[in-house]
C-alpha positions as a LaTeX table, in Angstrom:
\begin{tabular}{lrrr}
\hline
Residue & $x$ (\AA) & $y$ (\AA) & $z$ (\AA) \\
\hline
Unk1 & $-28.65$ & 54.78 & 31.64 \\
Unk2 & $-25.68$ & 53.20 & 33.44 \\
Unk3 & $-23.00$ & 53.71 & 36.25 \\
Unk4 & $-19.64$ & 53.31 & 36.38 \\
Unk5 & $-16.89$ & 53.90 & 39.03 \\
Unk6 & $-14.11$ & 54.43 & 37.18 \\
Unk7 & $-10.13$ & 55.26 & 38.61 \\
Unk8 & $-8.41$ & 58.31 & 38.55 \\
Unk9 & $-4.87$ & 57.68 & 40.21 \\
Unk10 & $-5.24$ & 56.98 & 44.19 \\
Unk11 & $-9.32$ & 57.81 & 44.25 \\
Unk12 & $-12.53$ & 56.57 & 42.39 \\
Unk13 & $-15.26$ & 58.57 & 40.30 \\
Unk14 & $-19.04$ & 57.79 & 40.68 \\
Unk15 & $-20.00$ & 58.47 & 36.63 \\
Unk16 & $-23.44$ & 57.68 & 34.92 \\
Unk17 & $-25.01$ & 58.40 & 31.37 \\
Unk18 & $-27.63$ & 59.27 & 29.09 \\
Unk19 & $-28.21$ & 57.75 & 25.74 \\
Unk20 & $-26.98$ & 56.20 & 22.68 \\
Unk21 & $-22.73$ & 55.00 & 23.41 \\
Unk22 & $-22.71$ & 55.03 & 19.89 \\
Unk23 & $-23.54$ & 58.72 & 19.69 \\
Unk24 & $-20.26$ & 61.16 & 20.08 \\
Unk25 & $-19.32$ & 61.83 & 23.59 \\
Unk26 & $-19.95$ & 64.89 & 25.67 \\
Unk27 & $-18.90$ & 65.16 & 28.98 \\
Unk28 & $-20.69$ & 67.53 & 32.01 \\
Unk29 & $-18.15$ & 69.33 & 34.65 \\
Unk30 & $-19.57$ & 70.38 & 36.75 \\
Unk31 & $-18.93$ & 73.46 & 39.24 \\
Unk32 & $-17.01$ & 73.54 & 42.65 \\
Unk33 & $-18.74$ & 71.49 & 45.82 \\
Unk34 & $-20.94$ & 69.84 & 43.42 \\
Unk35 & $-21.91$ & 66.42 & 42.39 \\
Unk36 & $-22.52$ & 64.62 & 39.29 \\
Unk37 & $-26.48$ & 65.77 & 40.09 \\
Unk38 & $-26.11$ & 69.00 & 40.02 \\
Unk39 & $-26.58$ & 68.46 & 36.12 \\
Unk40 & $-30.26$ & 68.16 & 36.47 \\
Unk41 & $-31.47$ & 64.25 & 34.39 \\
Unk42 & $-34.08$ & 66.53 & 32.55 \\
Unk43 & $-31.07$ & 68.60 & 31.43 \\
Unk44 & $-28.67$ & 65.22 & 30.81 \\
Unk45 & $-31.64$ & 63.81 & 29.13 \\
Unk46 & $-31.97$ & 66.65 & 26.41 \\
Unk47 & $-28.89$ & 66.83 & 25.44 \\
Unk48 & $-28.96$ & 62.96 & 24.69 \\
Unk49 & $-32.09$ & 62.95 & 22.41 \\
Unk50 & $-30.02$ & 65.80 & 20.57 \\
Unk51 & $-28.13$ & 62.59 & 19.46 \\
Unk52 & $-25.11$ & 63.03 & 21.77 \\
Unk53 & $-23.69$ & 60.08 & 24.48 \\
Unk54 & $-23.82$ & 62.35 & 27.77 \\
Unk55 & $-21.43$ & 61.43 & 30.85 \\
Unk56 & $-21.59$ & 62.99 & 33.56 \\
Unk57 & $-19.14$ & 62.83 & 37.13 \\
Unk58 & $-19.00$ & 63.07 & 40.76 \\
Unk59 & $-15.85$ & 65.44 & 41.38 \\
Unk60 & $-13.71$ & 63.78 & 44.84 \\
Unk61 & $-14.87$ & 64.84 & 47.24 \\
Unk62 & $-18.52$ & 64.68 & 46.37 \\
Unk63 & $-21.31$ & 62.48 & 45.70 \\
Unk64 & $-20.75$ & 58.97 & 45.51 \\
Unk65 & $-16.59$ & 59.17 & 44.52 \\
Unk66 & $-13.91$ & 59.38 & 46.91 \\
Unk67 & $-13.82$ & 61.55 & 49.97 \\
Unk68 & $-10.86$ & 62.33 & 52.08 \\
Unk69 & $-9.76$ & 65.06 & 54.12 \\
Unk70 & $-8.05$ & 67.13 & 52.24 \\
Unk71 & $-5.41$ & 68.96 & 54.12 \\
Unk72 & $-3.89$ & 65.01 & 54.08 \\
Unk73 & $-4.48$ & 64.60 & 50.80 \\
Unk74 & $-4.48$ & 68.08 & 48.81 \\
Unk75 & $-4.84$ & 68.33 & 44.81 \\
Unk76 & $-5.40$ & 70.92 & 42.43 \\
Unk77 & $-6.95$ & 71.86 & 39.08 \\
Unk78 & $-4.50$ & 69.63 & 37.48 \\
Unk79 & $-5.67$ & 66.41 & 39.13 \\
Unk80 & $-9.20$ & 67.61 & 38.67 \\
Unk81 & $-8.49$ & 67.79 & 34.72 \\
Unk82 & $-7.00$ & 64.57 & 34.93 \\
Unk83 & $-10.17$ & 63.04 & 36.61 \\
Unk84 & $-11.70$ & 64.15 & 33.75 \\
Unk85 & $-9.93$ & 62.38 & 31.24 \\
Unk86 & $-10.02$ & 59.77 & 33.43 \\
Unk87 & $-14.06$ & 59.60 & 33.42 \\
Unk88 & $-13.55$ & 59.39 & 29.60 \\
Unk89 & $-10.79$ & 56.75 & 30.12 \\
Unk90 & $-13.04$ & 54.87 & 32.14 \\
Unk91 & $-16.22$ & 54.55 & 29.29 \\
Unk92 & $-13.80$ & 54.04 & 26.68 \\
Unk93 & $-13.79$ & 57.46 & 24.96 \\
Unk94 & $-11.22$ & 58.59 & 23.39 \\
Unk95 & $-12.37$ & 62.18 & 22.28 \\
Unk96 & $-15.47$ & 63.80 & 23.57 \\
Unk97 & $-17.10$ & 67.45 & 23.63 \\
Unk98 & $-17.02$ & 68.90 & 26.83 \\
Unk99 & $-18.79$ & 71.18 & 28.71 \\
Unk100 & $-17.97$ & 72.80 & 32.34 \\
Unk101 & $-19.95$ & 75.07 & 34.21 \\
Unk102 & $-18.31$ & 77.69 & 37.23 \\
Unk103 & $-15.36$ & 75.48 & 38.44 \\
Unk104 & $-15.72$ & 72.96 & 35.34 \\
Unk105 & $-15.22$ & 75.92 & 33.45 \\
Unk106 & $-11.57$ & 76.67 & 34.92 \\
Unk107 & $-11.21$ & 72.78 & 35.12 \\
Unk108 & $-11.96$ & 72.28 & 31.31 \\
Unk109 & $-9.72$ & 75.08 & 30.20 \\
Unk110 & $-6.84$ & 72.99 & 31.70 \\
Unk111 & $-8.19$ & 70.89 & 29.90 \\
Unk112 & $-7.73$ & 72.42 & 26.75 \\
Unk113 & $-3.92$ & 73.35 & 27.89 \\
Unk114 & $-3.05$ & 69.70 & 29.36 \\
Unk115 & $-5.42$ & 67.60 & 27.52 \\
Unk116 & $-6.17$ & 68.84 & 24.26 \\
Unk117 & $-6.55$ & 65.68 & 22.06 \\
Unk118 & $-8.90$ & 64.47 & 23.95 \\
Unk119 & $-11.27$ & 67.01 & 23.07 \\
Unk120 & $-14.06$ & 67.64 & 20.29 \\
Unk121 & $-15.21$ & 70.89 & 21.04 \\
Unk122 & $-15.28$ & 72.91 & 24.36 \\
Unk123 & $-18.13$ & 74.43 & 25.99 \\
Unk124 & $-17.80$ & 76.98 & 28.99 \\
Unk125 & $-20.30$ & 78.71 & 30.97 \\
Unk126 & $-21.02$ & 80.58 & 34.23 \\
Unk127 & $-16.91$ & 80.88 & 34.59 \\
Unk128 & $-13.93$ & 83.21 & 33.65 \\
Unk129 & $-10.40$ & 83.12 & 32.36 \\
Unk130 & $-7.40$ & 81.94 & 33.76 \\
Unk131 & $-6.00$ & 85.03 & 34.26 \\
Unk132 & $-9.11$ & 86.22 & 36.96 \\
Unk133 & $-8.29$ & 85.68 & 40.33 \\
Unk134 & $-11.83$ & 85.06 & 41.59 \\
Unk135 & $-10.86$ & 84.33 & 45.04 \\
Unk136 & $-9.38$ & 87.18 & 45.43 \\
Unk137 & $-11.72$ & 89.68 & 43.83 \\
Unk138 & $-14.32$ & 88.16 & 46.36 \\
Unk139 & $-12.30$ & 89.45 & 49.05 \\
Unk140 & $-12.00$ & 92.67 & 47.62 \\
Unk141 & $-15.49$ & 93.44 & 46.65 \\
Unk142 & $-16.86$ & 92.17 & 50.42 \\
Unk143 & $-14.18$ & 95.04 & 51.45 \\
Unk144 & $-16.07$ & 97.36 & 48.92 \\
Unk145 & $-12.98$ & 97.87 & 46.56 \\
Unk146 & $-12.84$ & 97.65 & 42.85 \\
Unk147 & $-10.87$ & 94.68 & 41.42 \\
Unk148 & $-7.53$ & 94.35 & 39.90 \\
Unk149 & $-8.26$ & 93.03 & 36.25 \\
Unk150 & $-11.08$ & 95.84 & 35.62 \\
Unk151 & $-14.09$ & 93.25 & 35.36 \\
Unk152 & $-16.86$ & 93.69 & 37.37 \\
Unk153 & $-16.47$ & 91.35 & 41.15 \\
Unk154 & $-18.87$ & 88.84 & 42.24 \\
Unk155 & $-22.64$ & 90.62 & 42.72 \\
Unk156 & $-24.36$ & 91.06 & 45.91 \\
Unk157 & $-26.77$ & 88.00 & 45.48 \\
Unk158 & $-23.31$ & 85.77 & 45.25 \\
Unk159 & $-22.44$ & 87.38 & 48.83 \\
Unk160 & $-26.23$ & 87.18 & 50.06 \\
Unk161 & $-26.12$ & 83.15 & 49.06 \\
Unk162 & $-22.29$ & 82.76 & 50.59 \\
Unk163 & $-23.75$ & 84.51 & 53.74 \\
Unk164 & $-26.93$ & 81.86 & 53.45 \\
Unk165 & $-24.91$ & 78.81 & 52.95 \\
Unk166 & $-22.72$ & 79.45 & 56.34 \\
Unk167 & $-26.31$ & 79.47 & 58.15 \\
Unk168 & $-26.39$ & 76.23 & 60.10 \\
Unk169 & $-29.73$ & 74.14 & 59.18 \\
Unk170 & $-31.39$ & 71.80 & 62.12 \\
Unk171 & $-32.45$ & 68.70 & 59.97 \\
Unk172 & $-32.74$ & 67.55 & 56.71 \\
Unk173 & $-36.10$ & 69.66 & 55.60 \\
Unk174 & $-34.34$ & 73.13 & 57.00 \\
Unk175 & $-31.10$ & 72.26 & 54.72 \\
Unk176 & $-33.42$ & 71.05 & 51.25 \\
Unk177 & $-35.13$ & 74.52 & 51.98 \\
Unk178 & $-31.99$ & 76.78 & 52.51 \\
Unk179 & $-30.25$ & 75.09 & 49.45 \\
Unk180 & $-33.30$ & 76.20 & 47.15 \\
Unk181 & $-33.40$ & 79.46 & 48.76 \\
Unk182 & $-29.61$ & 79.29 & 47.76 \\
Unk183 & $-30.35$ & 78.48 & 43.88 \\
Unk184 & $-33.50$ & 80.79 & 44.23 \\
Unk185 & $-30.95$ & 83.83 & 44.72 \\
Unk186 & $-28.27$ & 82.82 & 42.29 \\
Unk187 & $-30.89$ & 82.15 & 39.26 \\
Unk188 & $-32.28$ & 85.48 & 39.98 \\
Unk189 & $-35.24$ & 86.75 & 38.61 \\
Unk190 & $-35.11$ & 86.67 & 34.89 \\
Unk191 & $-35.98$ & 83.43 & 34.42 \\
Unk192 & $-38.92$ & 81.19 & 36.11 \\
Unk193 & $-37.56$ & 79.45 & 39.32 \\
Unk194 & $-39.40$ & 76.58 & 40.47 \\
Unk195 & $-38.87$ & 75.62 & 44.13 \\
Unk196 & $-40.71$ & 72.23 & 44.15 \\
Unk197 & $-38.47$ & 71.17 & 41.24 \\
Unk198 & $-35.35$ & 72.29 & 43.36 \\
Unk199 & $-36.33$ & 70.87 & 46.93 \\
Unk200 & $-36.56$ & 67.38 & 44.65 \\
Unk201 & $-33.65$ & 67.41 & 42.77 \\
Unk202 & $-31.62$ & 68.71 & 46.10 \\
Unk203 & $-33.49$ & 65.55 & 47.88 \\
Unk204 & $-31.96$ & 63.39 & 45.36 \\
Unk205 & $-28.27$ & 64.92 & 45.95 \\
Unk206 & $-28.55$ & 64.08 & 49.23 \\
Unk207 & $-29.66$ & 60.66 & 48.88 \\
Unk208 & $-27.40$ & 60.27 & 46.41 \\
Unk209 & $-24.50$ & 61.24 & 48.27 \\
Unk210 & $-25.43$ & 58.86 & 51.37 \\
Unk211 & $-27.71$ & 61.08 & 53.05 \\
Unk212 & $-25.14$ & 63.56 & 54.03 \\
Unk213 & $-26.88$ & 66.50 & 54.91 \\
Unk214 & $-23.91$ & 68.81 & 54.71 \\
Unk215 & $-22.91$ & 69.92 & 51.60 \\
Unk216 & $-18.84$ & 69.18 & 50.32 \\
Unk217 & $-16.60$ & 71.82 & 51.19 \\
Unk218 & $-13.09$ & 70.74 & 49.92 \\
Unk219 & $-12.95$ & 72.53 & 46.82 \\
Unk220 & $-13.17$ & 76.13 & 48.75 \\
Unk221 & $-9.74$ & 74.95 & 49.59 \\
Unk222 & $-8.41$ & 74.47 & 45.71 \\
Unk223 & $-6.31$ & 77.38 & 44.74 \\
Unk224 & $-6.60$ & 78.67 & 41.40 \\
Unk225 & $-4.33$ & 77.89 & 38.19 \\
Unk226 & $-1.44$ & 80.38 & 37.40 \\
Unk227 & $-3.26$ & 83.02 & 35.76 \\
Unk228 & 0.03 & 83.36 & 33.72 \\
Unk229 & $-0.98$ & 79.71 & 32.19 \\
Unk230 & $-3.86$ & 82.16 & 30.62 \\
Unk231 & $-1.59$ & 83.18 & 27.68 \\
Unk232 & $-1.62$ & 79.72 & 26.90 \\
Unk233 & $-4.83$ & 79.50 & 25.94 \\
Unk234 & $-4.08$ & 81.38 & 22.73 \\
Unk235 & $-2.99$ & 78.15 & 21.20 \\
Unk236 & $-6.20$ & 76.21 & 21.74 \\
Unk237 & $-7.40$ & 75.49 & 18.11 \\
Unk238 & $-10.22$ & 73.13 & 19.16 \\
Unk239 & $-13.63$ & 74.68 & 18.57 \\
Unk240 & $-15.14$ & 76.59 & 21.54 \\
Unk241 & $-17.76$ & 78.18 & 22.99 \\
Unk242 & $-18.16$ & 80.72 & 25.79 \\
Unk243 & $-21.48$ & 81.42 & 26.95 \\
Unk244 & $-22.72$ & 84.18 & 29.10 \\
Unk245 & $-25.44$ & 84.34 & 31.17 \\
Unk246 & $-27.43$ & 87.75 & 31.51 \\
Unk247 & $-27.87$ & 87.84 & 35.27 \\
Unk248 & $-24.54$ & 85.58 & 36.59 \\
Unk249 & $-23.75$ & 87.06 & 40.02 \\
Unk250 & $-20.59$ & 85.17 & 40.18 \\
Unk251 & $-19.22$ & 85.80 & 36.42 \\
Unk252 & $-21.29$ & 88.76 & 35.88 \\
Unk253 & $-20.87$ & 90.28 & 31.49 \\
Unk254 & $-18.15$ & 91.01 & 30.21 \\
Unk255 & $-16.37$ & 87.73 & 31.71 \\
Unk256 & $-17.61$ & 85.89 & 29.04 \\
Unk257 & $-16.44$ & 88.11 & 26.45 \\
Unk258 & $-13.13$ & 88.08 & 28.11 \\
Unk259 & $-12.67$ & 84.67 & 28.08 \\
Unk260 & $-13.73$ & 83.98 & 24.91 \\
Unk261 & $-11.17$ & 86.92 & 23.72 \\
Unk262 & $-8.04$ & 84.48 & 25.37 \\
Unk263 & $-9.52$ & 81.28 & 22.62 \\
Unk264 & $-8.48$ & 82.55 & 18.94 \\
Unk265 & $-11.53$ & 79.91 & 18.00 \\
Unk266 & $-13.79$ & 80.85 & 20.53 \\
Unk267 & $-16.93$ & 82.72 & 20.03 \\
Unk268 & $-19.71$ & 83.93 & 22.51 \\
Unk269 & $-23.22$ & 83.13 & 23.10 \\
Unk270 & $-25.15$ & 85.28 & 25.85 \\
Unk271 & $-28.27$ & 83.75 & 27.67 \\
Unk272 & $-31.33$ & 86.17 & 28.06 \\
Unk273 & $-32.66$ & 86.21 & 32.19 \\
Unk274 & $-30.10$ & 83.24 & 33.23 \\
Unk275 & $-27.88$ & 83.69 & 36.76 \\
Unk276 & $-25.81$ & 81.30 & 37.97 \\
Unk277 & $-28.32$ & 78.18 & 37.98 \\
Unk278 & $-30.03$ & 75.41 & 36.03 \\
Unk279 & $-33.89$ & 75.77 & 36.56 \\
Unk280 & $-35.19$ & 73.71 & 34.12 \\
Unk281 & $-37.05$ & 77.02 & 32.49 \\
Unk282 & $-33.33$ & 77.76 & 30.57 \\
Unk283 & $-32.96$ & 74.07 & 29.73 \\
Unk284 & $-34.26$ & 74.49 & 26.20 \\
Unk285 & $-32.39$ & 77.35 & 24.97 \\
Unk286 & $-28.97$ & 76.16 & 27.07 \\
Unk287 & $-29.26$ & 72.51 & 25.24 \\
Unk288 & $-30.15$ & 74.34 & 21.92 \\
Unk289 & $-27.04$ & 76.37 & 21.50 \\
Unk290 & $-24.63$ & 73.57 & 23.13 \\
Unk291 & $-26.43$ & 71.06 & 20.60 \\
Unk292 & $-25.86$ & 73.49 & 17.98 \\
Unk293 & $-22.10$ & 74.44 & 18.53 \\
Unk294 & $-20.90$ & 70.22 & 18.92 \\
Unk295 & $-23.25$ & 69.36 & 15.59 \\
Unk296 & $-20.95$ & 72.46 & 13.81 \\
Unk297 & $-17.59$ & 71.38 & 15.72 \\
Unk298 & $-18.34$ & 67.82 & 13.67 \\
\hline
\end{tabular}
């Protein structure tokens, strides 16, 4: 395991990895606010003794990379696809499989549209199409009205942990305790939740990011690709997968079958009891079926 910071036009990316660089490349995105940690190492770590060269990011704006404020220095999902590439630029890959979760799953399927040779395969999980305007569907179910595009809105545990997160917390042991109590509501209940293994991976986050007890904020301020740049995605011929988790409050079924119905070469896997988290009780079967869709994209 090594770091790297690598460049990505004006700002630079904190980026570490698991196992063999001989092994084919995958590459973790992960979701909005996030750092490179929020891919658990027990998670990073299984995926590498599946025989794959994991990499894994600080977004800007998080972590250990660049942070700025961002009304002076705005971006969007395009630079955030580009500091992607750049990550893979930056440990000399030129093609990798990649796999975003939530916000890496919008970033990655720019991606696909902007980026495509540099992919293997394409993984996306606990995220929606292009064409879903999630921001504004969270308006309109907190106003109790149905959404535009038909698919069911962000679920009331998304709005109970939004309400928890703009709680102010006195100290560092109040904020480790309301971000588990955060993950604790958006895993749900279908799958074991373990809040000792939380509180220490959250401890690590915020060592790792300086000991900055308040967590990022910037990319509530990203606005959302032109859904018309969803029709696009028809042309994607790299191999993808779309997975689904059972009990997402954010991307709740059928998202994932409507975003794997945009990808001509996209097919779906669901995930029995998972919400929108990565307790390490659906690290087995999430590693199995990634493992298992890059071994058949090679």
């Amino acid at each position: 395991m090594s770091e790297r910071i690598v460049p990505s036009g004006d700002v630079e990316l904190w980026s570490d990895d698991f196992g063999d660089p001989a092994d084919p490349a995958l590459l973790l995105v992960m979701g909005g606010n996030l750092s490179a940690l929020g891919w658990p190492d027990e998670f990073a770590r299984r995926l590498a003794d599946g025989g794959l060269h994991v990499i894994r990011y600080d977004h800007r704006d998080t972590g250990r990379s660049t942070t700025r404020d961002f009304a002076a220095h705005p971006y969007g999902f395009g630079e955030l696809a580009a500091d992607a590439v750049a990550v893979l630029d930056g440990w000399g890959v030129g093609r990798a499989h990649v796999v975003g979760l939530s916000m890496g799953a919008t970033i990655t399927q720019v991606i696909a549209l902007d980026h495509h040779d540099r992919l293997s395969s394409l993984t996306m999980m606990l995220g929606g199409g292009l064409d879903i305007d999630f921001d504004a569907n969270i308006e309109r179910v907190m106003r109790g009205e149905p959404t535009l595009d038909g698919l069911p809105g962000p679920q009331q545990p998304f709005l109970d942990a939004l309400a928890l997160m703009n709680q102010p917390a006195e100290g560092r042991a109040a904020e480790v305790a309301k971000r588990v109590s955060k993950w604790r509501i958006l895993s749900g209940t279908g799958v074991p939740f373990d809040d000792a293994e939380y509180a220490r991976w959250e401890e690590r986050a915020i060592d790792h990011a300086g000991g900055a007890l308040a967590e990022p904020y910037a990319h509530y301020s990203l606005t959302l690709p032109p859904p018309a740049r969803a029709a696009e995605l028809r042309d994607v011929t790299v191999p993808t997968l779309v997975i689904q988790a059972e009990h997402d409050p954010i991307a709740p079924a059928p998202h994932g079958k409507h975003l794997a119905g945009l990808i001509p070469t996209a097919r779906l896997a669901e995930l029995p009891g998972m919400g929108h988290a990565l307790p390490s009780s659906v690290h087995g079967p999430l590693a199995e079926v990634i493992l298992a869709h890059t071994r058949s994209a090679a």
